[in-house]
C-alpha positions, 0 to 999 in steps of 0.5 A: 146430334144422335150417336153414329149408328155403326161404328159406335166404337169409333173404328168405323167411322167414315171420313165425312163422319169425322169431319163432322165431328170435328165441326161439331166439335 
């Protein structure tokens, strides 16, 4: 799973983003 391109930083991350994170997690 490659990092998120924009928002690296975590401040933009996108709700479908996070979910994935979370169910990646």
């Amino acid at each position: 799973m490659a990092p998120p391109e924009e928002g690296s930083s975590g401040t933009g991350l996108t709700l479908e983003e996070i979910k994935n994170e979370a169910v990646d997690l």
